[in-house]
N, C-alpha and C positions, 0 to 999 in steps of 0.2 A: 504494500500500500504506500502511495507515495504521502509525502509530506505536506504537500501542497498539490490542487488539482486547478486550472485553468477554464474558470467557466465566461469567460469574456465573450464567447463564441456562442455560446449556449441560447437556447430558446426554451420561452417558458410555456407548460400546455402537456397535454398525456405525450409519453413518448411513442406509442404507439398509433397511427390515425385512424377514426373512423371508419369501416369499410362501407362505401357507397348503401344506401335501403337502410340501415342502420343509424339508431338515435342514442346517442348515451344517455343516459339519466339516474337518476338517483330515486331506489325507493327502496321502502321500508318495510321488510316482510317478519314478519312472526321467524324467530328462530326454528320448530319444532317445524314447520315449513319450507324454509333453506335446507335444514341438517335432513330431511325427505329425499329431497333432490337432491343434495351431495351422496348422500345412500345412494339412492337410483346409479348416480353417475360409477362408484365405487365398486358395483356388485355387478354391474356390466362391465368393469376391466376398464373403463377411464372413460373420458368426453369432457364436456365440459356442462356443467349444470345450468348454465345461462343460456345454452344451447334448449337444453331438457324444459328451464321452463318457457323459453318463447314458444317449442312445442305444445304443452300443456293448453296455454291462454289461442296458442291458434285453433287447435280442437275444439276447446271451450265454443270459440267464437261460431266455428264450423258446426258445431252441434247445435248451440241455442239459437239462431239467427229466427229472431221471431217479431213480429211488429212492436210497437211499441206500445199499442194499443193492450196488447194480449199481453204482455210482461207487465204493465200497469194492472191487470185486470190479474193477473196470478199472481201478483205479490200484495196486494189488497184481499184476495182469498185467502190466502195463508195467515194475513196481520190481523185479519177482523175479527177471526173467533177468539185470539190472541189476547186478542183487545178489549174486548166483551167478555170473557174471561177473570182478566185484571179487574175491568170497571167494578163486575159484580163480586168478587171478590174481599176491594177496597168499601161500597156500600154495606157489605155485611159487616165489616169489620168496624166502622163509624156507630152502627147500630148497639 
């Protein structure tokens, strides 16, 4: 290791560049989530997991692709009795 290193010359930014279709970004996932995918990558003898989950969310997308209308209307079916539920649960409990 030398004593002194010369970064006069240097640029600042990933040293690696983006490869064209490709957006870097920054997000934040549940550990027990990552440590899934690093498993997956692991137990199939390598890759890369960031590979695994752009895979994941493009199936995702390929599977669910449904109007907006209808994922509004199935996620209000699943929250209602949810919801109605809690209500009645919290009025019994005031009583």
């Amino acid at each position: 290791m030398k004593k002194e290193y010369d970064f006069s010359k240097a640029k600042r930014g990933p040293v690696a560049s983006t490869p064209a279709g490709k957006t870097r970004i920054t997000i934040r996932l549940d550990d027990d989530i990552l440590a899934w995918f690093r498993q997956q990558v692991h137990a199939s003898g390598g890759g890369n997991y960031q590979s695994l989950i752009n895979a994941a969310l493009r199936d995702h997308i390929k599977d669910k692709k449904e109007p907006l209308e209808e994922t509004l209307r199935r996620v209000i079916r699943e929250e209602i009795p949810e919801y109605g539920s809690r209500r009645k649960k919290q009025s019994n409990e005031r009583r």
